[in-house]
C-alpha positions in Angstrom: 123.7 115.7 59.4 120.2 117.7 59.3 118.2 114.3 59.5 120.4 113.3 62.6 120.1 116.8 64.5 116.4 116.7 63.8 116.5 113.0 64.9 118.1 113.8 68.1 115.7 116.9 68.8 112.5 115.1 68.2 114.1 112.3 70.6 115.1 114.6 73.4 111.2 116.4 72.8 110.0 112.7 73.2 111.7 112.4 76.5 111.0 115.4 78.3 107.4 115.0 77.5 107.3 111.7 79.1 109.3 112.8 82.1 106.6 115.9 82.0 103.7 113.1 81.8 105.5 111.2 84.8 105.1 114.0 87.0 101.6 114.9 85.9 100.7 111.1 87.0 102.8 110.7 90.0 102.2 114.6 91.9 99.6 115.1 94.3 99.0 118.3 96.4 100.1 116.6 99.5 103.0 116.4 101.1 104.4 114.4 103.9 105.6 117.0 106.6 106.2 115.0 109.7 106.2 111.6 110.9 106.0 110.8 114.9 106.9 107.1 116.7 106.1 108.2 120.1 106.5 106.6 123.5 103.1 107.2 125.0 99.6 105.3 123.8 97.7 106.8 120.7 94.0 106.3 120.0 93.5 110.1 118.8 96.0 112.4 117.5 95.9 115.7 115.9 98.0 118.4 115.2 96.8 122.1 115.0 100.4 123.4 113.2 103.5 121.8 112.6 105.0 122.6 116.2 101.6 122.2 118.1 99.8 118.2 118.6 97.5 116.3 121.2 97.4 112.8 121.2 95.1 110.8 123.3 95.5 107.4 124.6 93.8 104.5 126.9 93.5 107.4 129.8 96.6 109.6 128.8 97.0 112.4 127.2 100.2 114.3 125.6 100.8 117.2 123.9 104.0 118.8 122.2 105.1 122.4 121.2 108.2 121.9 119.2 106.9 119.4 116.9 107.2 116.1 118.4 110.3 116.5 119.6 109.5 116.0 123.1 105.8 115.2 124.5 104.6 116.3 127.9 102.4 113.8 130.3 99.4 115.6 131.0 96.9 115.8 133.9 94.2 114.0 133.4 91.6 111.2 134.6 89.5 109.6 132.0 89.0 106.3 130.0 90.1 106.1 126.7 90.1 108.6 124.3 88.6 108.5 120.9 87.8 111.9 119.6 89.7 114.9 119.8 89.5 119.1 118.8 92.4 121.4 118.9 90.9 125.1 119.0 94.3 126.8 118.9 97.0 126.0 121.3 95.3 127.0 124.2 91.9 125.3 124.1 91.1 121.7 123.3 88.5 119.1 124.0 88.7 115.1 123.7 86.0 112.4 124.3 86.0 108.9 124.4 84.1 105.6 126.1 82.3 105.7 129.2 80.8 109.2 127.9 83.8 110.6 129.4 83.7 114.5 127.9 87.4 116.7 128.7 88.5 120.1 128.2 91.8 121.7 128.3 92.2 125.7 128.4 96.1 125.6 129.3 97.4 124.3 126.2 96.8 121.1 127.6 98.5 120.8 130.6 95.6 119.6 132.6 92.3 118.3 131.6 89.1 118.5 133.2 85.8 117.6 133.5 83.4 118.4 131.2 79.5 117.3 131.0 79.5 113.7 129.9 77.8 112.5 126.6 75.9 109.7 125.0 75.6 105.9 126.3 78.3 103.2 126.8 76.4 100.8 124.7 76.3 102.9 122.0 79.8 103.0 121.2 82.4 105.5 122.0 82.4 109.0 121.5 84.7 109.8 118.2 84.1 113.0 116.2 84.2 116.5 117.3 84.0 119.8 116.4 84.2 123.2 117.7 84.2 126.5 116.1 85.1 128.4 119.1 85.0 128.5 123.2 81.5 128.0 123.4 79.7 126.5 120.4 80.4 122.5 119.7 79.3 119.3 118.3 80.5 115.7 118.8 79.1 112.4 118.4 79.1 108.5 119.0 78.2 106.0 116.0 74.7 106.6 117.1 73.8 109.8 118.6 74.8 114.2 118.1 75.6 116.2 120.7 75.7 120.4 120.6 77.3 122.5 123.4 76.9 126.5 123.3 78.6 127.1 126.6 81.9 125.5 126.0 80.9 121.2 126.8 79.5 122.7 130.3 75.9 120.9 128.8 75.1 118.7 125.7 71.9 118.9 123.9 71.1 115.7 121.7 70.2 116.2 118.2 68.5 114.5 115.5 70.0 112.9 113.0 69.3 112.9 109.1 66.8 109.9 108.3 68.0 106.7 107.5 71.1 107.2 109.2 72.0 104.3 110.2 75.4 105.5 112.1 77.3 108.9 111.8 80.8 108.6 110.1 81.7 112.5 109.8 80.5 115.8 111.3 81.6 119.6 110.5 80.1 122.6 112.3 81.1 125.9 110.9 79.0 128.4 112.3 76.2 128.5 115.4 73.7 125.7 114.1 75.0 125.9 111.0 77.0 122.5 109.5 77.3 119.3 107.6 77.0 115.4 109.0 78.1 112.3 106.8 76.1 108.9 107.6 77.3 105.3 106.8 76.5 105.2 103.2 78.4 108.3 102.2 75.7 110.9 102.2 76.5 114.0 103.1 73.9 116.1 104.7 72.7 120.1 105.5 72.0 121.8 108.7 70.8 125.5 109.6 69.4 124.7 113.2 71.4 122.5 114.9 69.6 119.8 113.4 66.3 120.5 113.8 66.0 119.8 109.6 68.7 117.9 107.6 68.9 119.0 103.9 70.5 116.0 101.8 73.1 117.5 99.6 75.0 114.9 98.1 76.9 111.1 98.3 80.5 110.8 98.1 81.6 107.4 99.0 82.8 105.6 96.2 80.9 102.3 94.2 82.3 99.0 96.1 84.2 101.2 98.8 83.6 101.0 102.3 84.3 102.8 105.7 86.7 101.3 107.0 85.7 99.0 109.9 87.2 101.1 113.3 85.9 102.9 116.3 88.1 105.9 115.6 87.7 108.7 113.1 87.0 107.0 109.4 86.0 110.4 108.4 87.7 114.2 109.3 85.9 117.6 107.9 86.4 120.7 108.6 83.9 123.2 106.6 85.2 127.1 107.0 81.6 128.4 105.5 78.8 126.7 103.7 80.5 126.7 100.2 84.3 125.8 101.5 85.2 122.5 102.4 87.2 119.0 102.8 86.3 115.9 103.6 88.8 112.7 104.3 87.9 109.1 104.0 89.1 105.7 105.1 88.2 103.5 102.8 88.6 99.7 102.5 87.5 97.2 99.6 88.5 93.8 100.4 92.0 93.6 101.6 92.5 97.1 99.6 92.5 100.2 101.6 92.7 104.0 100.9 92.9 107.6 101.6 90.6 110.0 99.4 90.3 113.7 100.4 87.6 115.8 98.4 86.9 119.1 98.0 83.8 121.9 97.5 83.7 125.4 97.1 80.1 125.4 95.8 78.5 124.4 99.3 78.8 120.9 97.9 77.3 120.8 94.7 80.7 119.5 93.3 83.6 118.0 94.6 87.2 117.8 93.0 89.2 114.7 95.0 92.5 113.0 94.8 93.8 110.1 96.9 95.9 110.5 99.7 99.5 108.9 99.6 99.3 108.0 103.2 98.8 104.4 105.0 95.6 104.3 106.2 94.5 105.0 109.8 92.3 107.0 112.0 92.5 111.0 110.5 92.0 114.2 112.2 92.1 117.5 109.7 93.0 120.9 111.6 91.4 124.3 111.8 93.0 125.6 108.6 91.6 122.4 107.1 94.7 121.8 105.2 97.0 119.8 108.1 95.8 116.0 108.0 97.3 113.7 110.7 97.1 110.2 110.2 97.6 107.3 112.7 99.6 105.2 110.7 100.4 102.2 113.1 100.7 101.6 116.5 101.8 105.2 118.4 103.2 106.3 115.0 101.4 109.6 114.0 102.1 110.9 110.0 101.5 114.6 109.2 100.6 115.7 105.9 99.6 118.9 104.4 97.6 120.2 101.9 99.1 122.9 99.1 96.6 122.3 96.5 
């Protein structure tokens, strides 16, 4: 009777610890929040909360408030759109082909002109990122822009050497941020560009960006230690999502993969809300709580 008991207790140890195991394996600190099919084009989408989201299409533009439920037409007259940044719900700026630049200050309601950027043959505009009303950067495949009065001018910058196109830019203070190039490196910046300090590679051995005019890489920096950084990745007919994080000004990184289809990836101000766009005018939301 002993022998059995302890037979049975060493059996039901043996099973929670593999359940226990399971889980280890199978969590991640992601979790799905949202998914969108919408009726509108999407060729950049982001959302800022849960409630609060931009998309931007061949020309259009929507937003929602009550998370997705319903999407507003907004004003606007442009190309389309490849890069998008959502301030707070107020202020927002998109860019795209054509060097079309737009700004919204009404939660976007109506978008307007801003000063155009970069050169048609150079690809489309696709990354941007502002740390408040006035101070910005954004970028096409092969050129940096910087703003400090709110996209009214753009200055071009230099890029690191070697680069032979940008995949990833983060601005987190007045001159003061991080670019990604093709191969993975991630560099430094104290003056708007002026010198690039290499401070370390990320993409993985035999991985690629994916092959896309929109967003491959998303970063959002909130100082020079604290960051996260989200690929698109392909290998083959393989693809993935891989998120990584610093808090030593990117000395180290910690990383996990992202269970999310690939697509196009925009990461919000808190850094910690990832939308993905995970097939055609279908937007997933996912959030961080690692």
């Amino acid at each position: 009777m002993k022998t059995s008991t302890f037979q049975f207790v060493l059996s039901l140890l043996s099973a929670l610890w593999t359940l226990s195991a399971c889980r280890a394996v199978d969590s991640t600190p992601w979790e799905v929040v949202a998914e969108h099919n919408v009726h509108h084009g999407v060729m950049a989408a982001g959302f800022l909360n849960q409630n609060y989201g931009i998309t931007g299409g061949p020309g259009n533009m929507n937003h929602t408030t009550d998370g997705g439920q319903s999407w507003s037409e907004d004003i606007n007259s442009s190309d389309c759109r490849y890069g998008l940044e959502i301030l707070d719900e107020q202020n927002a700026w998109t860019c795209g082909g054509m060097t079309h630049v737009r700004r919204s200050d009404d939660g976007g309601n109506i978008w307007k002109e801003a000063a155009g950027f970069g050169l048609s043959r150079d690809g489309p505009c696709r990354l941007m990122s502002f740390i408040d009303l006035q101070n910005g950067w954004l970028a096409s495949p092969n050129h940096m822009g910087v703003t400090a009065d709110g996209a009214n001018s753009w200055t071009i910058m230099n890029e690191p050497e070697g680069t032979e196109y940008i995949t990833g830019i983060g601005l987190y203070a007045p001159q003061h941020g991080y670019v990604m190039n093709s191969s993975g490196a991630l560099y430094h910046t104290t003056n708007n560009g002026e010198q690039w300090s290499y401070v370390s590679s990320l993409k993985p051995e035999g991985w690629k960006f994916a092959r896309s005019v929109y967003a491959v890489v998303t970063m959002r920096f909130h100082d020079r230690e604290h960051g996260i950084i989200v690929m698109w990745l392909e290998k083959g007919e393989e693809e993935q999502v891989i998120a990584y994080h610093t808090s030593d000004g990117a000395q180290t990184w910690t990383s996990e993969r992202v269970p999310v289809k690939p697509g196009p990836l925009y990461i919000a101000q808190d850094g910690r809300l990832l939308t993905v766009i995970t097939g055609p005018n279908i937007m997933t939301v996912l959030r961080y709580n690692g």
